[in-house]
Steps between C-alpha positions, in 0.01 A plus 500: 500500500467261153611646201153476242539448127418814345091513402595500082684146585249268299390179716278199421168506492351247780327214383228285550574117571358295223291191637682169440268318281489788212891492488617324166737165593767695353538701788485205751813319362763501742849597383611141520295356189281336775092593443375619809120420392383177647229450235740459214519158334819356328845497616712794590751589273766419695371184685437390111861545458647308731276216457566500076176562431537801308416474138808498304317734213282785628537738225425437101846530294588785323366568178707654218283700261793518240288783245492739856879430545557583120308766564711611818805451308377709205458772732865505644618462154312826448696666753808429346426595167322842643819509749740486204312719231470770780924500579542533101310788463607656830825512296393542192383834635819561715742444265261724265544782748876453538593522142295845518718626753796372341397646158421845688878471675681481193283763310548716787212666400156475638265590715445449890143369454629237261794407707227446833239303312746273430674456793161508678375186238772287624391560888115446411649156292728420852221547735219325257716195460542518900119501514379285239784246607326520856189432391585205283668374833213531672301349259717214460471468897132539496509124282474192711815375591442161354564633171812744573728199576466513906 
């Protein structure tokens, strides 16, 4: 007795045979470079090769728009400056929340709700800079890597 595949197992749906002449000639090149059409004109690619006849230039060269490079570069610079304005207040505000706790430590006096809000500002200041800094990274990522020195 053969074992079946169960009758949830997903299988392909059968298809029909497309007729030769609609196929595009994309789908009749051979995995050798070699065109398996016989109504194509020109050489092959690689019969072109070895006899030198391939042009030496098929693509136009690169073209430098230097105000969208400036303008690439502007953006990075961005980064940076948000990158660093966001660590200085990140500890503008945690050092603000230390020297609360400090001053509540040697007054010995004070409250439990003042003693949690700050403690509880410099975890919100940790995890924003943790976020924010992951964003920025991202962001920086998300720029073409021409411009981030790759």
């Amino acid at each position: 007795m053969t074992s079946r595949p169960a009758l949830s197992t997903p299988r392909p749906l059968p298809r029909k045979r497309e007729n030769a002449t609609s196929r595009t000639a994309i789908k009749l090149a051979s995995v050798n470079g070699t065109s398996m059409q016989s109504a194509c004109g020109g050489l092959t690619p690689a019969k072109a090769i070895q006899k030198d006849e391939a042009p030496l230039a098929r693509r136009k060269p690169i073209q430098t728009n230097e105000a969208l490079a400036d303008a690439r570069q502007g953006r990075l610079t961005r980064l940076d400056a948000l990158r660093i304005d966001i660590r200085a207040l990140i500890t503008e505000i945690s050092h603000a929340a230390d020297v609360e706790l400090l001053d509540m430590m040697a007054d010995e006096i004070g409250s439990f709700a003042r003693h949690k809000a700050a403690q509880d500002a410099r975890t919100w200041a940790a995890t924003a800079g943790i976020t924010l800094e992951t964003g920025l990274m991202q962001l920086g990522r998300a720029l073409p890597a021409s411009i981030n020195g790759e």
